[in-house]
Every structure is written in C-alpha cells, then in structure tokens.
Backbone as JSON, one array per atom type, in Angstrom:
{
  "sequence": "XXXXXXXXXXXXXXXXXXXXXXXXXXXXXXXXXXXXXXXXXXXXXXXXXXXXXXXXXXXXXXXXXXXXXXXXXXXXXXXXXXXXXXXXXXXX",
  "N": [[112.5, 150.95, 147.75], [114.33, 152.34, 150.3], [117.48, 151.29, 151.91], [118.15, 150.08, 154.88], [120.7, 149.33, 156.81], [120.6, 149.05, 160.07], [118.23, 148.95, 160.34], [117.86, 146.52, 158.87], [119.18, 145.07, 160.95], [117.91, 145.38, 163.21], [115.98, 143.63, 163.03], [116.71, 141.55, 162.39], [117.71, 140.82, 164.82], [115.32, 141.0, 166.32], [113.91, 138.13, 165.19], [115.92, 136.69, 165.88], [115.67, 136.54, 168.9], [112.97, 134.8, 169.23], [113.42, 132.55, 168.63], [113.82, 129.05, 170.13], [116.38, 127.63, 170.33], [119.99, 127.76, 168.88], [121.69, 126.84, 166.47], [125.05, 127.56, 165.29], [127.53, 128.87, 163.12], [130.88, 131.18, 163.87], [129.73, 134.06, 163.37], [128.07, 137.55, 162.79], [125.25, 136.68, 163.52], [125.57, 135.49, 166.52], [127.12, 137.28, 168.03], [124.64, 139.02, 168.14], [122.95, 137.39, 169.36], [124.52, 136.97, 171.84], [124.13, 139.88, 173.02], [121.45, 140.01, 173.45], [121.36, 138.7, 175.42], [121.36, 135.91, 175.19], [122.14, 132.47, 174.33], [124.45, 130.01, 172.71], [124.77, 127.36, 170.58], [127.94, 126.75, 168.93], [130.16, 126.36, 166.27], [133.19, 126.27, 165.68], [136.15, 127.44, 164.0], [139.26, 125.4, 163.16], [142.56, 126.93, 163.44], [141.2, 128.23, 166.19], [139.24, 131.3, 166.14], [140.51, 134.17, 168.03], [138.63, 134.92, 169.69], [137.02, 133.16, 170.58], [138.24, 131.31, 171.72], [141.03, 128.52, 172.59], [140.07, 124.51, 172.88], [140.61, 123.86, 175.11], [140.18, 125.61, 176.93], [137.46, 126.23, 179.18], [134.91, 128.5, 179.05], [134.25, 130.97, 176.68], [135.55, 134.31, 177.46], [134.11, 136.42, 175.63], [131.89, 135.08, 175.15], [130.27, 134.67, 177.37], [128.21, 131.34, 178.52], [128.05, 130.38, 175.78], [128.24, 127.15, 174.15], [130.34, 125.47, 172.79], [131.93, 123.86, 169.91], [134.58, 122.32, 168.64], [136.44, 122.72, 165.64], [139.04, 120.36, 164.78], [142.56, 119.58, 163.59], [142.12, 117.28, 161.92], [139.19, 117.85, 161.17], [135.96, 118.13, 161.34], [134.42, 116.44, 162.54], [134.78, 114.86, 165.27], [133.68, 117.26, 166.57], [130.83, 117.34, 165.23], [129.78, 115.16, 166.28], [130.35, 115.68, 169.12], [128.76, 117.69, 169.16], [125.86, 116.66, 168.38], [125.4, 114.58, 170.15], [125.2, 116.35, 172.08], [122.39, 117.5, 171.65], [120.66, 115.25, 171.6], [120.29, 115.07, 174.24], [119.4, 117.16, 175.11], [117.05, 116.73, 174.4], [115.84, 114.84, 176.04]],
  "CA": [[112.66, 151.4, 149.12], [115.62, 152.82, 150.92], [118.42, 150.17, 152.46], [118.72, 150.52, 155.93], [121.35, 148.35, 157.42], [120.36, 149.73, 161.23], [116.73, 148.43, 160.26], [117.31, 144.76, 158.99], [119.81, 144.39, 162.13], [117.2, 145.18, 164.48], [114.41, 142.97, 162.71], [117.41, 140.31, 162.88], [117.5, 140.85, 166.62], [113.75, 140.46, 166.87], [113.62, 136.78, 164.33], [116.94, 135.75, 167.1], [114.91, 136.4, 170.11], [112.02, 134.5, 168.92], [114.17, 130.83, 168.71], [113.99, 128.25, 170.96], [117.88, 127.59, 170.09], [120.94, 128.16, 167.85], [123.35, 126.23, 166.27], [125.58, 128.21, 163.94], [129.19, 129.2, 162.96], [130.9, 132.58, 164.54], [129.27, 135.61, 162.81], [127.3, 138.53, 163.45], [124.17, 135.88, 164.6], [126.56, 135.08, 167.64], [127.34, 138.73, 168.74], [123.4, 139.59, 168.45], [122.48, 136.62, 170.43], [124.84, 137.47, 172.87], [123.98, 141.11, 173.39], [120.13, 140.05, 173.89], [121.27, 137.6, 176.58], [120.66, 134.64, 174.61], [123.15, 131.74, 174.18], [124.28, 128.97, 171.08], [126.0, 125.87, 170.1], [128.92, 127.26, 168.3], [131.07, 125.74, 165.65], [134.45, 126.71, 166.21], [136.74, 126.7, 163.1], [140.74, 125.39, 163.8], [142.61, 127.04, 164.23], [140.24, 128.93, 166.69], [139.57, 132.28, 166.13], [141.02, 134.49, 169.28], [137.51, 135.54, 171.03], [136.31, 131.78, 170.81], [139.85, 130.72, 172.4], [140.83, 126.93, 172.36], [138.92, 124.43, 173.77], [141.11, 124.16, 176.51], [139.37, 126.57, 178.02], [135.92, 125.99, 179.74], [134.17, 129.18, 178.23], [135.01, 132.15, 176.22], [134.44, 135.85, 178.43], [133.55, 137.33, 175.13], [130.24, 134.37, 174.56], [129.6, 133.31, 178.3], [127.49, 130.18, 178.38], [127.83, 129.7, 174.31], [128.53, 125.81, 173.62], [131.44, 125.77, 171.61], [132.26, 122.97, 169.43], [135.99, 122.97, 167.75], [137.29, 121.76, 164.62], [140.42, 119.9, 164.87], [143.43, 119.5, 162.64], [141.77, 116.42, 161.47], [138.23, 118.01, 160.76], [134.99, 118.49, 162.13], [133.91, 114.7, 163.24], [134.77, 114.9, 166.63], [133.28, 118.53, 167.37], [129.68, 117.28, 165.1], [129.74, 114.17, 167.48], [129.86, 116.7, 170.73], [127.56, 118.46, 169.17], [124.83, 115.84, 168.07], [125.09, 113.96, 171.08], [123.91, 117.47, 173.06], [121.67, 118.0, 171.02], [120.1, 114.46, 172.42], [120.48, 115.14, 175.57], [118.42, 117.68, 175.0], [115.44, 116.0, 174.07], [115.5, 113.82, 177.02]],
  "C": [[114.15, 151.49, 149.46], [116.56, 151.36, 151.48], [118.71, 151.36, 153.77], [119.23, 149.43, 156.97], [121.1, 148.01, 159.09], [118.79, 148.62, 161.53], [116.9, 146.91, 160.31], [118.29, 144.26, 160.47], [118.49, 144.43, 163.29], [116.17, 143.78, 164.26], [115.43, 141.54, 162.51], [117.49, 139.86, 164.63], [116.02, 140.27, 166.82], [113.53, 138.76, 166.52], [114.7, 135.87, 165.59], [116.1, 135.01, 168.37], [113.77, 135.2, 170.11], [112.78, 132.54, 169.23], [114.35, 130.2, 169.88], [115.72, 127.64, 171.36], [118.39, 128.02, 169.01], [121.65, 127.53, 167.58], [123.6, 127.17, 164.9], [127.45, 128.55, 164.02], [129.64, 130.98, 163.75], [130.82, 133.34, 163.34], [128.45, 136.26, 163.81], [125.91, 137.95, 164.17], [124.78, 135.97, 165.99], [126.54, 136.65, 168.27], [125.67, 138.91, 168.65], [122.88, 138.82, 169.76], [123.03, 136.92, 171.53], [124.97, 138.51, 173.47], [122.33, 141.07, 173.98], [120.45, 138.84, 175.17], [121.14, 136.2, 176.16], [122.28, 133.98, 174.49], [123.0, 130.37, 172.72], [124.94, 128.28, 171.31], [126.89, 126.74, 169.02], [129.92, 126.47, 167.49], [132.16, 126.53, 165.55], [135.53, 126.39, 164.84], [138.77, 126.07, 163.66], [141.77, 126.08, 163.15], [141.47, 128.26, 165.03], [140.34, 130.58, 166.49], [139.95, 133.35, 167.4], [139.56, 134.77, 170.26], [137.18, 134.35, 171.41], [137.25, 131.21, 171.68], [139.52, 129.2, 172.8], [140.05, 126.26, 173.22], [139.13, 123.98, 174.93], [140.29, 124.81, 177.54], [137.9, 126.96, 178.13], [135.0, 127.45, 178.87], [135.01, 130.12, 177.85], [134.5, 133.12, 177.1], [134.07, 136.3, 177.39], [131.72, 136.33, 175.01], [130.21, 134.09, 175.78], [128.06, 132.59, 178.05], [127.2, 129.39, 176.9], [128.71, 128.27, 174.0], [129.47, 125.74, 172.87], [132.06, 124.21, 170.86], [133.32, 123.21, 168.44], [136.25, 122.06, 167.26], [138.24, 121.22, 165.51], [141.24, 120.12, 163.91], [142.86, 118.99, 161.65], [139.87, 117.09, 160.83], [137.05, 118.42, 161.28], [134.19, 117.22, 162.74], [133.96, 115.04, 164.49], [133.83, 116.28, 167.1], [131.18, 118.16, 167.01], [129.38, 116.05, 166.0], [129.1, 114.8, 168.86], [128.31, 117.17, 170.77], [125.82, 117.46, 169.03], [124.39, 115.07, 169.31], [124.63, 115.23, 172.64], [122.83, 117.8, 173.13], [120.54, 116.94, 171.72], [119.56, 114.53, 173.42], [119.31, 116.37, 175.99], [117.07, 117.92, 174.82], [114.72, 115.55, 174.94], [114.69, 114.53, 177.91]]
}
C-alpha cells in the first residue's frame, strides 16, 4: 500500500483526541494536541527551546494551558518531581 503521510497524521490526530492525558517531550504530538484544543504535561529540555520559553514565564502563547516541566543545568530531577507530584494531585 501507498504511504500517505497526510493519512497517518490525521489517524494520529484521531488516537490524540481519544486520551484522557499527555505527558510527552516537544514534538509533533504537542503541536497536534494543541491544534485540536487539547493540552499536556510537557518536558522541557535546557536550554529551552524558544516556543516553550523559560520557566520564568507562566505559559508559553504558542501551547496555552500546556504544563511545562524544565530541565535544568543540573538535570531533570527537579522538573520529574513537578511533574510526579501533579500527576498526584491529580488523582485526588
């Protein structure tokens, strides 16, 4: 059968929609989710890449409402911390 890149993006769009949540790194997941309205926990590498912008700053305008969790110098401890303990919080 043919390759149609057009095709598995949409039928990625559809498998997105379907999730109760997201945690993942910035790729093309991230831009789908945020074109269907949908939002994620975001791992953030350091230094940040420019759309994610540091974590200075309360949200990004290119992901509003996406969770953003940022490396540091030092590693990813502190950001899987943030993140694990949301993740909790979430349960409750």
């Amino acid at each position: 059968s043919e390759h149609h890149p057009a095709q598995e993006l949409l039928a990625l769009v559809e498998r997105l929609s379907t999730l109760a949540g997201y945690i993942g790194v910035s790729n093309t997941d991230m831009y789908l989710l945020q074109s269907i309205g949908r939002t994620a926990h975001t791992l953030v590498i350091h230094p940040a890449e420019w759309r994610w912008i540091g974590p200075h700053i309360a949200e990004s305008p290119w992901f509003p409402g996406f969770k953003r969790y940022h490396a540091s110098v030092m590693g990813w401890g502190e950001a899987l911390t943030r993140l694990n303990a949301d993740l909790w919080m979430l349960r409750a």
